[in-house]
C-alpha positions in Angstrom: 10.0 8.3 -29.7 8.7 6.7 -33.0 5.5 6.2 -33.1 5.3 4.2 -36.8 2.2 3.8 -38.8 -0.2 6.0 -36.2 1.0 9.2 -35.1 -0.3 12.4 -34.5 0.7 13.8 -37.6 -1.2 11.4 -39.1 -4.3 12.0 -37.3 -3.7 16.0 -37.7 -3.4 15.2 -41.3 -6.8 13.6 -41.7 -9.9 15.4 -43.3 -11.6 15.9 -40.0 -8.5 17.5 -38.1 -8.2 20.1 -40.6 -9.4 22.8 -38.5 -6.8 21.8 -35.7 -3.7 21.7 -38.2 -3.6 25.5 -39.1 -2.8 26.1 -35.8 0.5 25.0 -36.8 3.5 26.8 -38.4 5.3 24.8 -40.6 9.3 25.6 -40.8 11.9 24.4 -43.1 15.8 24.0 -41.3 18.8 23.2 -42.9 20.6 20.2 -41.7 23.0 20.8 -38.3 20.9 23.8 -37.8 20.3 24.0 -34.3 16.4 24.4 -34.3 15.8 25.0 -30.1 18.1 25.8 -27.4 17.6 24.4 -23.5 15.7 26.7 -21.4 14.1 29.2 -24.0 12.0 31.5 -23.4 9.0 30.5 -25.7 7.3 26.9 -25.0 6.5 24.7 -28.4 5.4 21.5 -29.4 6.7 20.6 -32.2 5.6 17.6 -35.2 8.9 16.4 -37.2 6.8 16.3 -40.9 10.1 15.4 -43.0 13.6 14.4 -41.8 15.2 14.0 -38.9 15.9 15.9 -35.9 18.4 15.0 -32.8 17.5 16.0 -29.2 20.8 15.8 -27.4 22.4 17.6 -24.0 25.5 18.8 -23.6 27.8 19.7 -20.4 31.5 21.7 -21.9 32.6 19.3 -24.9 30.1 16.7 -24.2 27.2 15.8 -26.2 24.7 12.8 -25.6 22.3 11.7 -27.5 18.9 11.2 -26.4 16.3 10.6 -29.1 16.4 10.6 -33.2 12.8 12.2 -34.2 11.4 10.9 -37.3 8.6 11.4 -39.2 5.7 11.7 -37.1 7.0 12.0 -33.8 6.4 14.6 -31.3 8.5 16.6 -28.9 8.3 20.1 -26.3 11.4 22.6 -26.2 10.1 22.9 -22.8 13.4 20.6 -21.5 16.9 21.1 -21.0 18.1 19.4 -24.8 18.8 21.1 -27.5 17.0 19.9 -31.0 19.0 19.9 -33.9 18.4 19.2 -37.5 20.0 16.3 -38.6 18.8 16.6 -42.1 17.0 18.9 -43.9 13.5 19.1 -42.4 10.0 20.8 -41.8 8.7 20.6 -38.9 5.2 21.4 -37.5 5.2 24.1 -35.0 2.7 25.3 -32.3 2.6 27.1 -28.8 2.5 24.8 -25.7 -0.7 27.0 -24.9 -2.3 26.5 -27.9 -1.4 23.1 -28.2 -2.8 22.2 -24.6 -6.2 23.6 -25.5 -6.3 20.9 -28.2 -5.6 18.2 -26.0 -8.4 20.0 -23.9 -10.9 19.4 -26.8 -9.2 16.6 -28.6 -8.5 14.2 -25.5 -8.2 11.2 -27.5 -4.3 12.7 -29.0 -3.0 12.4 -25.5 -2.3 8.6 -26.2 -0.1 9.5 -28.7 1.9 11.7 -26.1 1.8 8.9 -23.8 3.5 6.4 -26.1 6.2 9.3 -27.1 7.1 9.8 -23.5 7.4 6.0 -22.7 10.0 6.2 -25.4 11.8 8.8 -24.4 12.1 7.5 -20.8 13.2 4.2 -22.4 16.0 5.8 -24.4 17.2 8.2 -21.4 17.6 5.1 -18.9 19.5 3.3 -22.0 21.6 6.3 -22.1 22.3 6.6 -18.5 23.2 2.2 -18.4 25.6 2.7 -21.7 27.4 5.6 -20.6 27.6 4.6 -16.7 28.3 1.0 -17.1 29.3 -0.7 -20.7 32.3 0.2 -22.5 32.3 1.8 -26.3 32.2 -1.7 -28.2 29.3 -2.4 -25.9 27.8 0.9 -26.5 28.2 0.1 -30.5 26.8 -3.3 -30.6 23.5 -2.6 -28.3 23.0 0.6 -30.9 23.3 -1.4 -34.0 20.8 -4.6 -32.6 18.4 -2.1 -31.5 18.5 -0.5 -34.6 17.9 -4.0 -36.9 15.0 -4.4 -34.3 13.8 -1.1 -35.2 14.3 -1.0 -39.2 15.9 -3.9 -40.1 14.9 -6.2 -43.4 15.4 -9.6 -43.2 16.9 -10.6 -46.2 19.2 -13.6 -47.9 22.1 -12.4 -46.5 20.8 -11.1 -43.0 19.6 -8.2 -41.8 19.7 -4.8 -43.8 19.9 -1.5 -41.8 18.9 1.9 -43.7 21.0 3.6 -40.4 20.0 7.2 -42.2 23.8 8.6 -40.5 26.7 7.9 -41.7 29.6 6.8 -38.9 30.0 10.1 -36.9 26.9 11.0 -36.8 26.5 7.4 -35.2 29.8 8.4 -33.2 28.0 11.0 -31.8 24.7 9.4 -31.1 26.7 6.6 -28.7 29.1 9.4 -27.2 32.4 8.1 -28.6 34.9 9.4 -31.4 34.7 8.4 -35.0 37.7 7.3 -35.4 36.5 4.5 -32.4 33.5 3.7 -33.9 35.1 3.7 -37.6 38.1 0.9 -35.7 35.0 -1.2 -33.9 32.9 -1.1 -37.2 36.0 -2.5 -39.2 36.7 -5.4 -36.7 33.0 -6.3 -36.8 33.4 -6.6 -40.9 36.7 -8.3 -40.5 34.6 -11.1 -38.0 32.2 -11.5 -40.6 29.5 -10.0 -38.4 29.1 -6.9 -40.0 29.3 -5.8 -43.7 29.4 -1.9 -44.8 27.0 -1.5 -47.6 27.4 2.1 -48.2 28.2 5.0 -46.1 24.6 4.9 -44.1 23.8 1.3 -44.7 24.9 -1.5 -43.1 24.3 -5.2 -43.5 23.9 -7.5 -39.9 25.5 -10.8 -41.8 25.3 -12.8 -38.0 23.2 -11.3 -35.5 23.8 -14.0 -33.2 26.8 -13.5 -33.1 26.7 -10.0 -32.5 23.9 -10.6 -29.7 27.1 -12.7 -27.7 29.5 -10.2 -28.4 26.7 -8.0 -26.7 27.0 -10.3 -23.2 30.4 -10.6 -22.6 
């Protein structure tokens, strides 16, 4: 659902929006705290302004992963998902109401709505093809290439990926245990694919490499 460099917090934030951005409550959550439950009472829209926040679903032990929010993006507790903080953050809160009546008189922020939906849609149908058809290694290797697609550097070595988790909050983000992703993480270092960097940083030494590994 990121929508990088042009967002609406970006446009709420400019001088001429100022009027429109007091109509929003801004809140400060710890991280894990679970920020909205499914099928609440109250409607919001809410801005992420700093941190991160996970939108996940989750059937008895279950959990699955369907967006990170980052700075700037936009999401309604008007779904089943629960959003939870997965750092510290503030987020920018406002009634659906309130918040449609804006749209109403400021039509042109629909097409940043528009853009956070064709995300999400994207990210749900990956979802549904990991879980239904590819296996965890498969799960672990599509994650990582999409995420050196999203934030990668290119540098001497390869690819450098500020992930922003550590390994079980990526565990839980893919829907498998640490302990498998910790194994599949290690044998991609031990190829020569992969190298650890720190706990939430990790260096793509041979993406095409990894991209094979990805097709068989």
């Amino acid at each position: 659902m990121r929508i990088a460099h042009d967002s609406l917090l970006d446009a709420l934030q400019a001088e001429e929006a100022k009027g429109i951005l007091h109509l929003f409550v801004e809140k400060r959550y710890q991280k894990k705290e679970i920020i909205f439950l499914p099928k609440q009472a109250d409607n919001y829209v809410f801005i992420v302004k700093e941190g991160r926040v996970r939108i996940y679903l989750a059937f008895a032990d279950k959990e699955f992963t369907i967006s990170i929010l980052e700075v700037g993006d936009v999401y309604s507790t008007h779904t089943r998902a629960f959003a939870q903080a997965l750092e510290d953050c503030t987020l920018l809160i406002c009634r659906t109401e309130i918040f449609s009546r804006i749209l109403v008189d400021h039509p042109t922020y629909t097409r940043y709505l528009v853009n956070a939906l064709g995300d999400l849609l994207k990210n749900c149908f990956t979802i549904i093809i990991n879980l239904a058809f590819m296996e965890a290694k498969n799960r672990l290797i599509t994650y990582l290439l999409a995420e050196a697609e999203d934030k990668g550097v290119f540098c001497d070595e390869g690819i450098r990926v500020e992930m922003g988790h550590d390994l079980s909050q990526m565990a839980t983000i893919i829907g498998c245990s640490r302990q498998t992703v910790s194994t599949l993480v290690n044998e991609l270092c031990r190829m020569g694919i992969l190298e650890r960097l720190d706990r939430k940083t990790i260096l793509i030494k041979d993406r095409e490499a990894l991209q094979k590994l990805d097709q068989q």
